[in-house]
Backbone as CSV, one residue per row, in Angstrom:
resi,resn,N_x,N_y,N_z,CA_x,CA_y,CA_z,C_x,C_y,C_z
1,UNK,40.098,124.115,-68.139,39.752,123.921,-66.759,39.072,122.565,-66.591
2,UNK,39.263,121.665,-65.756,39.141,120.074,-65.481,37.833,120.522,-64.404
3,UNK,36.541,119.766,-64.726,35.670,119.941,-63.629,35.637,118.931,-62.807
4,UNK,34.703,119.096,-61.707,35.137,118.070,-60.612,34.232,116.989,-60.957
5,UNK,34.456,116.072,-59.942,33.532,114.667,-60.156,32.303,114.760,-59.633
6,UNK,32.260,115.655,-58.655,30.746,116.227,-58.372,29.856,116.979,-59.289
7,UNK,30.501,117.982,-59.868,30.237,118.383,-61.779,29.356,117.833,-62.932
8,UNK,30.328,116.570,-62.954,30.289,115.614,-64.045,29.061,114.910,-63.727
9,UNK,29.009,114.378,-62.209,27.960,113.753,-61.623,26.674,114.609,-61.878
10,UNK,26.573,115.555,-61.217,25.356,116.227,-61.577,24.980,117.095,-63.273
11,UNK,26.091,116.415,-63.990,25.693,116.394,-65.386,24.974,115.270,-65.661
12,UNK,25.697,114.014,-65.415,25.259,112.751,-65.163,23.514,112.964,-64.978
13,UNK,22.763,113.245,-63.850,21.771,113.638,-63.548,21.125,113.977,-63.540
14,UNK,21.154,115.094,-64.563,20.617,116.213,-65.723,19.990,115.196,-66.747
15,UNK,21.037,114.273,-67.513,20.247,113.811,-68.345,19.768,112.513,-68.464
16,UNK,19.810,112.126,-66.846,18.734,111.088,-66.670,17.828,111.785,-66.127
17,UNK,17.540,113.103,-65.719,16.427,113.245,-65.696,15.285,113.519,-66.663
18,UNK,16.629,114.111,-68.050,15.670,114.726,-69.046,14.941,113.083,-69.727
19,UNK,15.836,111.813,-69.735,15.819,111.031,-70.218,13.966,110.504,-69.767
20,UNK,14.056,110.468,-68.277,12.950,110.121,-67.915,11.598,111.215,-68.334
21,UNK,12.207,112.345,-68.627,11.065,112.959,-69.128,10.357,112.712,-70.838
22,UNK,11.152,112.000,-71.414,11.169,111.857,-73.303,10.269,110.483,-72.348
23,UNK,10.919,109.684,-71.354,9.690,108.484,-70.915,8.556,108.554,-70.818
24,UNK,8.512,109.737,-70.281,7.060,110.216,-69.665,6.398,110.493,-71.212
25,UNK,6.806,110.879,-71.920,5.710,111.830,-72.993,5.439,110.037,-74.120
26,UNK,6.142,109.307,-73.784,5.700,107.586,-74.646,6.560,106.529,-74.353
27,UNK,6.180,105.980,-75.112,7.215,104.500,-75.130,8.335,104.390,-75.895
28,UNK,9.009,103.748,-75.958,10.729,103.224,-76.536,10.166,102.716,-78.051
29,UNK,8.794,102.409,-78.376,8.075,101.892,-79.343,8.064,103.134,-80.786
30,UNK,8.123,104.384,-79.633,8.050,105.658,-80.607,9.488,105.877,-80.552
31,UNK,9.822,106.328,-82.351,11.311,106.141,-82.498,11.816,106.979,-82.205
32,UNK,11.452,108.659,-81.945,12.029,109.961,-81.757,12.478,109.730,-79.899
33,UNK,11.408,109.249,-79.312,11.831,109.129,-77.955,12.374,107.504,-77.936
34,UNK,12.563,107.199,-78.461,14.051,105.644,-78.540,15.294,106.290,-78.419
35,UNK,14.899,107.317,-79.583,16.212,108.123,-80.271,16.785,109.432,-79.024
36,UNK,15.953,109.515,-78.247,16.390,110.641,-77.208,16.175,110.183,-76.099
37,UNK,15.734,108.918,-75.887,16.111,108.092,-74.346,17.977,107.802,-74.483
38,UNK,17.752,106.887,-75.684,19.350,106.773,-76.545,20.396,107.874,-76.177
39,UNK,19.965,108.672,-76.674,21.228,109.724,-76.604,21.277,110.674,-75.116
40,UNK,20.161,110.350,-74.061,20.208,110.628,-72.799,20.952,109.478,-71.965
41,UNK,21.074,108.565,-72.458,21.413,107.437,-71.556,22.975,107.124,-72.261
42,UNK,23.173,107.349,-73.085,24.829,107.934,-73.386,25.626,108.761,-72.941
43,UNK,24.703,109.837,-72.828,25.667,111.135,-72.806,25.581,111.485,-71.197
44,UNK,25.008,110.593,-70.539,24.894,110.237,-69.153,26.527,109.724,-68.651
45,UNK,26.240,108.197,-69.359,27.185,107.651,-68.997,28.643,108.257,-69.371
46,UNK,28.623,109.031,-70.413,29.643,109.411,-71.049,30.374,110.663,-69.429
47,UNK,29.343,111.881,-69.438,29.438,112.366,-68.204,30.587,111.853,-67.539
48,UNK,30.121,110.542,-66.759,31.041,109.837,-65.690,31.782,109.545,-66.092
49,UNK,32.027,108.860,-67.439,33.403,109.041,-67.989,34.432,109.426,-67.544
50,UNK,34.301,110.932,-67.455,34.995,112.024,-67.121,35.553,112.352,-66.085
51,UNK,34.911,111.163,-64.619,35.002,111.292,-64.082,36.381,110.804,-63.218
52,UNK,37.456,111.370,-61.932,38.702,110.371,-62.188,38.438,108.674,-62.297
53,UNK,39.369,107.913,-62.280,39.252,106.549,-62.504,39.067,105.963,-60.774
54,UNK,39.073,106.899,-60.103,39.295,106.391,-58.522,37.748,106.290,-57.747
55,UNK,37.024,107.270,-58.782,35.710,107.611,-58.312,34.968,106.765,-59.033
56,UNK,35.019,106.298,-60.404,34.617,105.102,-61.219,34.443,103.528,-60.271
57,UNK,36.089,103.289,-60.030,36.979,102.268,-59.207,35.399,102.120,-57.990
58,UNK,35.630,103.338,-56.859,35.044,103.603,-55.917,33.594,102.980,-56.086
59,UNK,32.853,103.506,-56.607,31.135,103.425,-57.061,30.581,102.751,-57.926
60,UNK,31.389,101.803,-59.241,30.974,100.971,-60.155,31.821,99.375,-59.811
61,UNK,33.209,99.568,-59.561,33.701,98.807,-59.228,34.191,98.169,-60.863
62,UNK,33.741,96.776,-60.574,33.805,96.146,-62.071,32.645,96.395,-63.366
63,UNK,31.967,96.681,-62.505,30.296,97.280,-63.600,30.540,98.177,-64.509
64,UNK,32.015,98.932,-64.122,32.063,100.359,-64.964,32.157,99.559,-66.277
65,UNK,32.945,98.934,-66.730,33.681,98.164,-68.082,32.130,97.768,-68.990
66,UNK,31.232,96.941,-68.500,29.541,97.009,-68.770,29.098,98.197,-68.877
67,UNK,29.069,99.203,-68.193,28.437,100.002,-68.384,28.935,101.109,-69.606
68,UNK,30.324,101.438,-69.513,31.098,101.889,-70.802,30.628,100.913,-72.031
69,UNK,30.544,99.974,-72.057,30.105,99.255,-73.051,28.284,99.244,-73.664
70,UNK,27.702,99.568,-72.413,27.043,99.725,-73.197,26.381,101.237,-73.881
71,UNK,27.578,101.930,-73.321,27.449,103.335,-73.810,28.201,103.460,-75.489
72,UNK,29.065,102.870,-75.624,29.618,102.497,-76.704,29.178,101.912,-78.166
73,UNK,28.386,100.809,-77.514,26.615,99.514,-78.020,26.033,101.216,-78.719
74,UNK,25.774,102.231,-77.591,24.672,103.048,-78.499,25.329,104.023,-79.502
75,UNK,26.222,104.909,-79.073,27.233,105.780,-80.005,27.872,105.340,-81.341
76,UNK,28.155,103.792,-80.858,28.753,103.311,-82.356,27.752,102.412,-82.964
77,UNK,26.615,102.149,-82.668,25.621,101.652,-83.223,24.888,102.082,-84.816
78,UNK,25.556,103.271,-85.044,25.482,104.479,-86.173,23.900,103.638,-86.282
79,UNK,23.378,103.588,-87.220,22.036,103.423,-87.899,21.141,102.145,-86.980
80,UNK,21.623,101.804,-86.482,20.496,100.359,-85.403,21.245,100.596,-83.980
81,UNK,20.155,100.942,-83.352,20.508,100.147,-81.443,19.344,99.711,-81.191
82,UNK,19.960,98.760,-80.451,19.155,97.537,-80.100,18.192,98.331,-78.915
83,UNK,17.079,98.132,-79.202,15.871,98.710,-78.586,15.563,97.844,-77.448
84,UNK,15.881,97.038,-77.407,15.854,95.453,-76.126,17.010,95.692,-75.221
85,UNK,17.871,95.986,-75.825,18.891,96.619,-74.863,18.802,98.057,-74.268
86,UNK,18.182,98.918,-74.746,17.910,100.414,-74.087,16.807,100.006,-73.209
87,UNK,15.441,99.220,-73.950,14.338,99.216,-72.834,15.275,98.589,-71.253
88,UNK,15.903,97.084,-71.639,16.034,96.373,-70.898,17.325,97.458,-69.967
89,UNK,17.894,97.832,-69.805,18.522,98.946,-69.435,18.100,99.889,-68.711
90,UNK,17.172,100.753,-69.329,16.498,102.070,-68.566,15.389,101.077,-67.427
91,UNK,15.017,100.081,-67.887,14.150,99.295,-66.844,14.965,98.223,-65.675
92,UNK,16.134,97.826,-65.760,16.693,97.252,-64.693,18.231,97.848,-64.503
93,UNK,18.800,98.400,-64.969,19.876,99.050,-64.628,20.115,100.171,-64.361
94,UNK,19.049,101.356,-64.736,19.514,102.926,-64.609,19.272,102.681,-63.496
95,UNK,18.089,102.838,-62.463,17.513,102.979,-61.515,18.595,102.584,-60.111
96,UNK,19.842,101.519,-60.360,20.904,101.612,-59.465,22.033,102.399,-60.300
97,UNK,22.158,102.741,-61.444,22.995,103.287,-61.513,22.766,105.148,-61.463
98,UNK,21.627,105.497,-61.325,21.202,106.600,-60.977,21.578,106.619,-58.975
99,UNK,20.761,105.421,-58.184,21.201,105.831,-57.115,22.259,105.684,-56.517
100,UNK,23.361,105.374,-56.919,24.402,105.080,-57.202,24.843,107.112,-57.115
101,UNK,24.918,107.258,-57.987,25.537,108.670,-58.489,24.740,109.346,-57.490
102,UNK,23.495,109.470,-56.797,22.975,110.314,-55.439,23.679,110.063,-54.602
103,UNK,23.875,108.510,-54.532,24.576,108.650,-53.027,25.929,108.953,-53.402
104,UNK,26.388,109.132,-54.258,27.911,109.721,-54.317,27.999,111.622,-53.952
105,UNK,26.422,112.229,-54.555,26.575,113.406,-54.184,26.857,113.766,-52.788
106,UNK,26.621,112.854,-51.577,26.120,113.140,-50.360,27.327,113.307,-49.701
């Protein structure tokens, strides 16, 4: 069964929220919450993935190709991700690419 893009989205959402909660309890400095901002901010993007290519097209435009990439940067990173790139990320990019995915719920 194929779920919808509204679905995926509010999977999407789920784990930027949990993401911001591993924020709340420290910094990107502590490696367990590096390691689970990391794998919240993947499996985020991964989510939309999923989503059709029309709704991607629609709401990222050309950003999607960056943003797949840097979902990619963390998954295939096996033993090092760049910690300058997750801070610099969760601090200037989630925050539109989170409202981004609200206003798509609406």
């Amino acid at each position: 069964m194929s779920r919808s893009d509204d679905e995926l989205v509010r999977d999407a959402l789920d784990h930027i929220d949990v993401l911001k909660r591993h924020l709340a309890r420290g910094d990107l400095a502590d490696e367990t919450i590096a390691d689970a901002v990391s794998l919240r901010l993947a499996s985020a993007i991964e989510a939309v993935s999923e989503t059709g290519s029309e709704f991607r097209e629609r709401h990222f435009g050309d950003d999607w190709k960056i943003i797949w990439a840097t979902r990619n940067r963390i998954a295939h990173g096996y033993a090092y991700i760049d910690l300058a790139m997750i801070r610099d990320t969760v601090e200037n990019d989630l925050p539109e690419f989170e409202r981004v995915l609200r206003v798509a719920l609406t």
